[in-house]
C-alpha positions in Angstrom: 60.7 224.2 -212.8 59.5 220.7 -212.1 61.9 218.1 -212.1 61.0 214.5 -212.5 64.1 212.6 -213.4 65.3 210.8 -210.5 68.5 211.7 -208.8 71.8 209.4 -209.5 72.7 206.3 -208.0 75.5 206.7 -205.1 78.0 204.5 -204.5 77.1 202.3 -201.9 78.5 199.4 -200.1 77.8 196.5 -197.5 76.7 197.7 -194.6 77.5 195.2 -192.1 79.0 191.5 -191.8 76.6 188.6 -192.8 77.1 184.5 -192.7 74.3 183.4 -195.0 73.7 179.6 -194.6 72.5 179.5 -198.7 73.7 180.7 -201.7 74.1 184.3 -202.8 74.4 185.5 -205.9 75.0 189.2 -206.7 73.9 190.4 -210.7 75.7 193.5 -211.8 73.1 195.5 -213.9 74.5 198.7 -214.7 78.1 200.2 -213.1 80.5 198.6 -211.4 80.8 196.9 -208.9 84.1 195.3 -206.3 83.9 192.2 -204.3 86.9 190.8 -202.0 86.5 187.2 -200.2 88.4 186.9 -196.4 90.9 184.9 -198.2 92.5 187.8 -200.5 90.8 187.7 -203.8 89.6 190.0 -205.6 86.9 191.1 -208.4 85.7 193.5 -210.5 82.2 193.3 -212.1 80.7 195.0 -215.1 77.5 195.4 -216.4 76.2 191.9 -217.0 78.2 190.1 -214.6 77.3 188.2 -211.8 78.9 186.4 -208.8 77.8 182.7 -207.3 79.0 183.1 -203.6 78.6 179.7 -201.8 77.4 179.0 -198.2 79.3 181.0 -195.3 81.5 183.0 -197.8 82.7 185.9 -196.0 83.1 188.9 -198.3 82.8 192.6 -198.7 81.8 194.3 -201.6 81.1 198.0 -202.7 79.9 199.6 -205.9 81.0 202.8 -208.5 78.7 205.4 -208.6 75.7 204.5 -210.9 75.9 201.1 -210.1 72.9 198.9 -209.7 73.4 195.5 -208.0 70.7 192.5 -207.4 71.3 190.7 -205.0 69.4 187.6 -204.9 69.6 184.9 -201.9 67.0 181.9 -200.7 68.1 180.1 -203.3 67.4 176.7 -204.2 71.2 175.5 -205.4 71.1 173.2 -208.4 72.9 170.2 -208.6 76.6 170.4 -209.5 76.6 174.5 -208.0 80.4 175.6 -207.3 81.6 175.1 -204.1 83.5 178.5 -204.4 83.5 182.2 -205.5 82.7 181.8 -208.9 82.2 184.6 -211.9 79.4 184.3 -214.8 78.1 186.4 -217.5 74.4 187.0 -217.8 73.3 186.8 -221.4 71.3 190.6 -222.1 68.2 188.7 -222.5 68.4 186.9 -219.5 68.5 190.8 -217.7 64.6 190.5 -217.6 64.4 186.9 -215.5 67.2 188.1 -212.9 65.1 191.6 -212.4 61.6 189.5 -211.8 64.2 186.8 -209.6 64.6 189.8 -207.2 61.6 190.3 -205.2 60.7 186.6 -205.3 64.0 185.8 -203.6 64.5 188.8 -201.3 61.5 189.6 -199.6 58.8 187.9 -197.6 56.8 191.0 -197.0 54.4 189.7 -199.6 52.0 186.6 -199.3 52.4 183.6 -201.6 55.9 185.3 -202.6 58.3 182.4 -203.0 61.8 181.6 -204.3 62.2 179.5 -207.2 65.1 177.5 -208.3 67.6 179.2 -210.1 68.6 177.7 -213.8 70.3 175.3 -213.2 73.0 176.5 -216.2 74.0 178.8 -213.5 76.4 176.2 -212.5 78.2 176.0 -216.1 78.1 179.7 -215.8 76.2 180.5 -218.0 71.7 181.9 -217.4 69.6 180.3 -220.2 66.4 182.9 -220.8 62.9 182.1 -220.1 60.6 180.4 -222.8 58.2 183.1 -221.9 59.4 186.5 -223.7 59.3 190.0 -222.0 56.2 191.8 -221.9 55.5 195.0 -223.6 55.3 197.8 -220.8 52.6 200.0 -222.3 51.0 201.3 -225.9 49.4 199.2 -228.2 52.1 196.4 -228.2 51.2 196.1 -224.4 47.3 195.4 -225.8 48.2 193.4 -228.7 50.6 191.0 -226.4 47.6 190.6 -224.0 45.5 189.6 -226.6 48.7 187.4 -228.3 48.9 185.7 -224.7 45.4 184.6 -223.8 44.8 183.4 -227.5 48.2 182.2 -229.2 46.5 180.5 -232.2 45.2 183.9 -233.3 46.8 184.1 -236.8 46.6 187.7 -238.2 49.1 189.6 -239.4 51.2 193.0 -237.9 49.3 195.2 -240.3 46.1 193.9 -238.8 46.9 194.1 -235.5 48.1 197.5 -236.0 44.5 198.2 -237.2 43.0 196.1 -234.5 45.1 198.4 -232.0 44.3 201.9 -234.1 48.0 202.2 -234.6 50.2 201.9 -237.8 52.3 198.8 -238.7 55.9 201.1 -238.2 54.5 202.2 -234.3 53.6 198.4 -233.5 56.8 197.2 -234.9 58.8 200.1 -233.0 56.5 199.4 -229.7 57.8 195.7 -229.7 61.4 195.8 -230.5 62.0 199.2 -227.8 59.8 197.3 -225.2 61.2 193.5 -225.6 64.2 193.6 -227.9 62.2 191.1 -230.2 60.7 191.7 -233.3 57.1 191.4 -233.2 57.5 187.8 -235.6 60.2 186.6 -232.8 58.2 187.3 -230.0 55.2 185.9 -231.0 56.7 182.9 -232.1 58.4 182.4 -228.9 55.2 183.1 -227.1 53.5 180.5 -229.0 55.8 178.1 -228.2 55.8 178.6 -224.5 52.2 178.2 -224.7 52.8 174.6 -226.7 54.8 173.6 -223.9 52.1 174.3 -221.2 49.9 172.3 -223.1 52.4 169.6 -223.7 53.3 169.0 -220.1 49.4 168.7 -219.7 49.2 165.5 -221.0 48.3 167.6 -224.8 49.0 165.6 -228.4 51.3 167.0 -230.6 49.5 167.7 -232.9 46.9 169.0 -230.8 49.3 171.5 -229.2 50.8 172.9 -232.5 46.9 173.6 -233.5 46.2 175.5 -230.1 49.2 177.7 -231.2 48.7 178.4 -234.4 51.0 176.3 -236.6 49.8 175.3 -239.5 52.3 172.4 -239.6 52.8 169.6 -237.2 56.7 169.3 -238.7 57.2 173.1 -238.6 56.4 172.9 -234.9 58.4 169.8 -234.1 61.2 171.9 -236.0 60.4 175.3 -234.2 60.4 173.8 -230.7 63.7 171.5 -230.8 65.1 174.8 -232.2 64.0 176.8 -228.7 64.3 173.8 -226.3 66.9 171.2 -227.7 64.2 168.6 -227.5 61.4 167.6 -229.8 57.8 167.1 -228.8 57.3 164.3 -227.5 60.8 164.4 -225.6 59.4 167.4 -224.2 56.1 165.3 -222.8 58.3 162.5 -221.6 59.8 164.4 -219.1 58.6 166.4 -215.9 58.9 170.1 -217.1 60.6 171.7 -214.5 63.3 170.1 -216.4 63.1 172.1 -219.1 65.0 175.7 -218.6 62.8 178.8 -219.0 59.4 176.4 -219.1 56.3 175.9 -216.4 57.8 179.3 -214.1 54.9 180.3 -212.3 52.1 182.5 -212.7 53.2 186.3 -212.6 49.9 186.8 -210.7 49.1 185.5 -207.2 45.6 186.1 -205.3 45.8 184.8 -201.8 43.2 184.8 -199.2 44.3 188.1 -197.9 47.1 189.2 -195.7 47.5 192.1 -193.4 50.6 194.4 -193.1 52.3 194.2 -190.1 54.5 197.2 -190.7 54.1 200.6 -193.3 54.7 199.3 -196.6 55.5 200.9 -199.4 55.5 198.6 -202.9 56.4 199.6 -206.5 54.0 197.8 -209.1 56.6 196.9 -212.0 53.8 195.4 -214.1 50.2 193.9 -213.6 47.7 195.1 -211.0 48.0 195.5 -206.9 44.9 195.6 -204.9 44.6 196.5 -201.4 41.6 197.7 -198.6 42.1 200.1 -196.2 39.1 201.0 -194.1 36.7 199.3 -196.4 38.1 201.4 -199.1 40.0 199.4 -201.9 42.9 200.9 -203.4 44.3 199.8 -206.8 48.4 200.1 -208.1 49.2 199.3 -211.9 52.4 199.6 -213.5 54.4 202.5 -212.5 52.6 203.5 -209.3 54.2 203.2 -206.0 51.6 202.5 -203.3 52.3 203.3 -199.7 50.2 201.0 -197.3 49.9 202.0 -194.0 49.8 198.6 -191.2 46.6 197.4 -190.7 46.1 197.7 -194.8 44.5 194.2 -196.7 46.8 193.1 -199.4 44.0 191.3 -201.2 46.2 191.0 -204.1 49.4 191.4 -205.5 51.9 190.6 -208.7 55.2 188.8 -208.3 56.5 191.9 -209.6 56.0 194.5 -207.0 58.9 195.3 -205.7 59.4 196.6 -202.0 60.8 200.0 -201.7 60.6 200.7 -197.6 59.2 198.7 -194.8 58.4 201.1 -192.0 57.4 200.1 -188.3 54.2 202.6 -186.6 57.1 204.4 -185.0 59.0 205.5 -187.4 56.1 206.2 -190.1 52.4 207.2 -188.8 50.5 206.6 -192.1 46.7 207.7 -191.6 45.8 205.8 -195.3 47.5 204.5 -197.9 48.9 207.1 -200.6 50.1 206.5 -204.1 52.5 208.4 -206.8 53.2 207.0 -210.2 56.5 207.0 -211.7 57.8 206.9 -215.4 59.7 204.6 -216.8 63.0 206.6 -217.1 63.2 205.5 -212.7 63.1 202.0 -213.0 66.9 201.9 -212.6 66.6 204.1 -209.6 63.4 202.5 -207.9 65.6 199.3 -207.8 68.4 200.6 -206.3 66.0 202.2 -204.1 64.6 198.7 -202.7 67.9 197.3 -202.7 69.3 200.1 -200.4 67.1 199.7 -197.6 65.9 196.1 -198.2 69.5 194.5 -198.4 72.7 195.2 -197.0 74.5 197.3 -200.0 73.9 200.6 -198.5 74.7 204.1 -199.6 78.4 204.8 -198.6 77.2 207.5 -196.3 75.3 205.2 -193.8 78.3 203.0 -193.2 78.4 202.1 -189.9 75.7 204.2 -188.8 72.7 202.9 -186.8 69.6 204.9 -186.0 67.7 203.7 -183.1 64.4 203.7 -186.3 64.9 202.7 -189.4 63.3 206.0 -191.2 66.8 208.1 -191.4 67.8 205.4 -193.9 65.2 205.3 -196.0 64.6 209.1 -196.5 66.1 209.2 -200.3 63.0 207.1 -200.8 60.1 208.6 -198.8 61.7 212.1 -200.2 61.0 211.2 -204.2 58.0 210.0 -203.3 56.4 212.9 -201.8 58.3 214.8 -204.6 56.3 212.6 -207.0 52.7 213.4 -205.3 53.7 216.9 -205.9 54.7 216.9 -209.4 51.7 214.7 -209.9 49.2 217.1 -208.2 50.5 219.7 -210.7 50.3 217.7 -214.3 46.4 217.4 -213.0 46.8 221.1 -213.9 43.8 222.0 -211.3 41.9 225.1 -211.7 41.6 227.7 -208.8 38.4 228.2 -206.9 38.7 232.3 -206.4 36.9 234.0 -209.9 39.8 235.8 -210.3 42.2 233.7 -210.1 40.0 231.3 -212.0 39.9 233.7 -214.9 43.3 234.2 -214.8 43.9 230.8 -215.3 41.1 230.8 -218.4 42.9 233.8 -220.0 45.9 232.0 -220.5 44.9 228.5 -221.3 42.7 230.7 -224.4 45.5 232.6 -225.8 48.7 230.1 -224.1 50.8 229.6 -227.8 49.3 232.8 -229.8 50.2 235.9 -229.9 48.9 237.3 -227.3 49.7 234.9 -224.4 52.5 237.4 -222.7 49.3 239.3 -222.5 48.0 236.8 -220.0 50.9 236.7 -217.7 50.5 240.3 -215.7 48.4 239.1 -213.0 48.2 241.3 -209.7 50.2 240.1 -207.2 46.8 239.4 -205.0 45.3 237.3 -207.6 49.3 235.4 -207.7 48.4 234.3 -203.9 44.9 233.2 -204.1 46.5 231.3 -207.0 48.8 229.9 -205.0 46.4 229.1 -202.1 43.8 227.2 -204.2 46.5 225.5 -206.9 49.0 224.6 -204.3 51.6 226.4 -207.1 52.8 229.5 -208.0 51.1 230.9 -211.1 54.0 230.7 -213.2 54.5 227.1 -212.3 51.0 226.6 -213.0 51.4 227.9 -216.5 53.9 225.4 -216.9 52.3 222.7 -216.0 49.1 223.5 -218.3 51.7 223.9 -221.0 53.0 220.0 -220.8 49.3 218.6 -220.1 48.4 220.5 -223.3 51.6 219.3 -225.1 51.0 215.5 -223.8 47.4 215.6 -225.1 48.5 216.8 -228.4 51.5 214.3 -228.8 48.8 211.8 -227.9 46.5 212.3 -230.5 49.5 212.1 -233.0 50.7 215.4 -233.7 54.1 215.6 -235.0 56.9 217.0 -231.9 57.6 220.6 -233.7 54.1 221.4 -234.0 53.5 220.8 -230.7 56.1 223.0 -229.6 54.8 225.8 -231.8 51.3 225.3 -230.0 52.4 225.5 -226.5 54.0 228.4 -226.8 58.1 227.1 -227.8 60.1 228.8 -230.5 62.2 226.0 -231.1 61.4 222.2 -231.0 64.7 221.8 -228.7 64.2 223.9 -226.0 60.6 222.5 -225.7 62.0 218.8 -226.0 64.1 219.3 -222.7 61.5 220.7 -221.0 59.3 218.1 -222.0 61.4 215.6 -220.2 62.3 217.6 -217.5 58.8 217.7 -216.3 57.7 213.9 -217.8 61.0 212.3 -217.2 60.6 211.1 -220.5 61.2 212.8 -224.2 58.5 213.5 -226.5 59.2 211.2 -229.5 59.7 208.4 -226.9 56.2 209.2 -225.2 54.5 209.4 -228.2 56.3 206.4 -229.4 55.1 204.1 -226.0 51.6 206.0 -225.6 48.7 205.1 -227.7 45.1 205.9 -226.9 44.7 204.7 -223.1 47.1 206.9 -221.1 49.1 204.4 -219.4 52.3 205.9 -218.2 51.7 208.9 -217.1 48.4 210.5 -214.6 46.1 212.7 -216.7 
């Protein structure tokens, strides 16, 4: 069987004393986690907590198992920050802004990656969310948004984007609220208005700017914005807009001049589009893939949202090109606790106190599910053997895999089974496996309902055929054919 659900998060811990001369703030996403200061207090943080640690705080802290913690440090302190330990809760649409915070304030690996000020509400306790709501990830709200987002004023209605997409009304709707936690009204609306305030702070009328945007009255966007922002209009244009919370955060998308990699360098593509050269070959990450650059690789460009999984020196990691795997959504949780456990100091419990004279013993959980991913990958491509027996073998079952007379298909000589294995890489019955889920994904795809699609690869009942599905996808099949519409964007085909 092919697994491709990632393992669970250990419990983990700091690894060693630090005396930061800035801020630190540590975001609880998911778990538990335990912090003690030097001076005897204590605290326990659940999911959507965070802790403000000023300046040369000494602590320790250690987590439950399952628990993912962000730390974020580099800060830019707003005015009036605590001058001690202090507790906040993160509002659950906030989540989004602390996850893209992390790689902008933890790593320098990347060029033109900076830190940005944190909101400056942090210091009331309390995280105000940005004026720019959450991408879709994938589907046909991921298309529609893209459109929504370079032309706000566009004024048609969910049933005719749904057409525009080749979708219905009810998968748009359900593509919008699972992927952003907005209706498809709310997020528009809030897009709209971030792009009103872009314009605004550009020197834009008012009137002009609730035109550009699409509203059809100048009082129902005076009324619309001091409902999001607390100011109206011209308040807004009065005042420099970093003022504002949530509004002028910079472009998710950088393209610098180039920059080499000193070191191995292996980057997670959270969303938008990672270009590199290697050897005057140009390699390309979107969302989901996880590309591992050897030194000496051109990062020619790069999104604010690729997130650093290992940084290997030549002696630990000989890299003869760069490599890639992509990954589902069900191992974003995972792929950022991966980053933070050999980027940061909250280590897995296990390496406490141990210290390798190279770095790659404590970053093998990561280099091992991603050669585990190239794997899995190399067998969804389903690829067909080169001996003619084998190869007919293989065309025998895919012809009668779901009728009848498929068990027909399955007594192969055990010579043919290891040419099979020689050209496929995989046993024959794993290989049958994996044509069974590329025929099943294919067939979700084009819309089939889940049961039928069971029947036709060859289940008896939709169950059994549903955890298998998301064994091998790492995903279930109404979800999957809920996120994937025409282009195939989560998964390699």
């Amino acid at each position: 069987m092919l697994v491709t659900t990632p393992s669970p998060i250990p419990r983990s811990r700091k690894y060693e004393p630090d005396d930061l001369d800035e801020p630190l703030v540590m975001w609880v996403h998911t778990g538990t986690m335990q912090l003690s200061t030097d001076d005897g207090r204590q605290f326990r943080l659940d999911a959507g907590s965070g802790v403000w640690l000023p300046p040369h705080t000494p602590h320790d802290f250690w987590t439950d198992p399952g628990a993912l913690v962000l730390p974020l440090w580099g800060l830019d302190a707003p005015q009036g920050s605590p001058d001690e330990v202090a507790g906040f809760e993160v509002p659950r649409e906030a989540a989004g802004t602390l996850i893209d915070l992390y790689p902008r304030h933890a790593f320098g690996y990347l060029p033109g990656m900076t830190g940005s000020p944190l909101p400056p509400e942090l210091a009331s306790q309390a995280l105000v969310p940005s004026a720019r709501p959450p991408m879709p990830r994938v589907g046909p709200a991921l298309r529609v948004a893209t459109q929504l987002s370079s032309r706000p004023g566009l004024d048609k209605s969910l049933e005719e984007w749904a057409a525009w997409a080749s979708c219905s009304p009810n998968t748009l709707r359900r593509g919008f609220l699972a992927q952003t936690g907005m209706t498809f009204a709310r997020w528009r609306q809030l897009s709209r208005l971030a792009h009103a305030a872009e314009l605004l702070a550009a020197g834009a009328p008012t009137g002009l700017a609730a035109a550009a945007v699409g509203f059809a009255s100048r009082w129902g966007f005076t009324g619309a914005f001091r409902a999001q922002y607390g100011l109206t209009p011209r308040e807004y244009s009065a005042q420099r807009p970093e003022t504002v919370p949530g509004v002028g955060e910079p472009d998710p998308m950088f393209e610098p001049t180039g920059e080499v990699c000193q070191e191995n360098l292996m980057l997670w593509v959270r969303a938008g589009e990672l270009r590199a050269v290697f050897d005057d070959e140009t390699w390309v990450g979107c969302e989901g893939d996880v590309i591992w650059l050897p030194a000496g690789a051109l990062i020619v460009r790069a999104p604010e949202s690729a997130v650093p999984l290992s940084v290997l020196c030549t002696e630990c990691v000989q890299l003869e090109r760069p490599r890639k795997a992509r990954f589902s959504r069900a191992w974003t949780d995972w792929l950022l606790w991966a980053s933070v456990s050999t980027n940061t100091l909250a280590r897995p419990a296990r390496h406490h106190g141990f210290r390798p004279r190279l770095e790659r013993p404590m970053h093998a959980h990561v280099i091992d599910a991603f050669e585990a991913q190239v794997a899995v990958e190399r067998a969804r491509r389903v690829p067909m053997p080169d001996h003619a027996a084998a190869r007919a073998a293989a065309t025998a079952f895919l012809r009668s895999v779901g009728s009848a007379s498929e068990v027909e298909s399955h007594e192969v000589p055990d010579d043919v089974r290891e040419v099979f294995r020689r050209d496929t890489g995989m046993t024959f019955t794993d290989w049958r496996h994996a044509a069974r889920m590329r025929i099943a994904r294919g067939l979700l795809q084009d819309g089939h309902p889940s049961g039928g699609v069971a029947r036709r690869v060859g289940y008896t009942r939709s169950s059994n055929f549903s955890r298998a599905f998301s064994r091998f996808h790492g995903i279930g099949p109404r979800e999957f054919q809920l996120l994937e519409g025409p282009e195939d964007h989560l998964l390699v085909g």
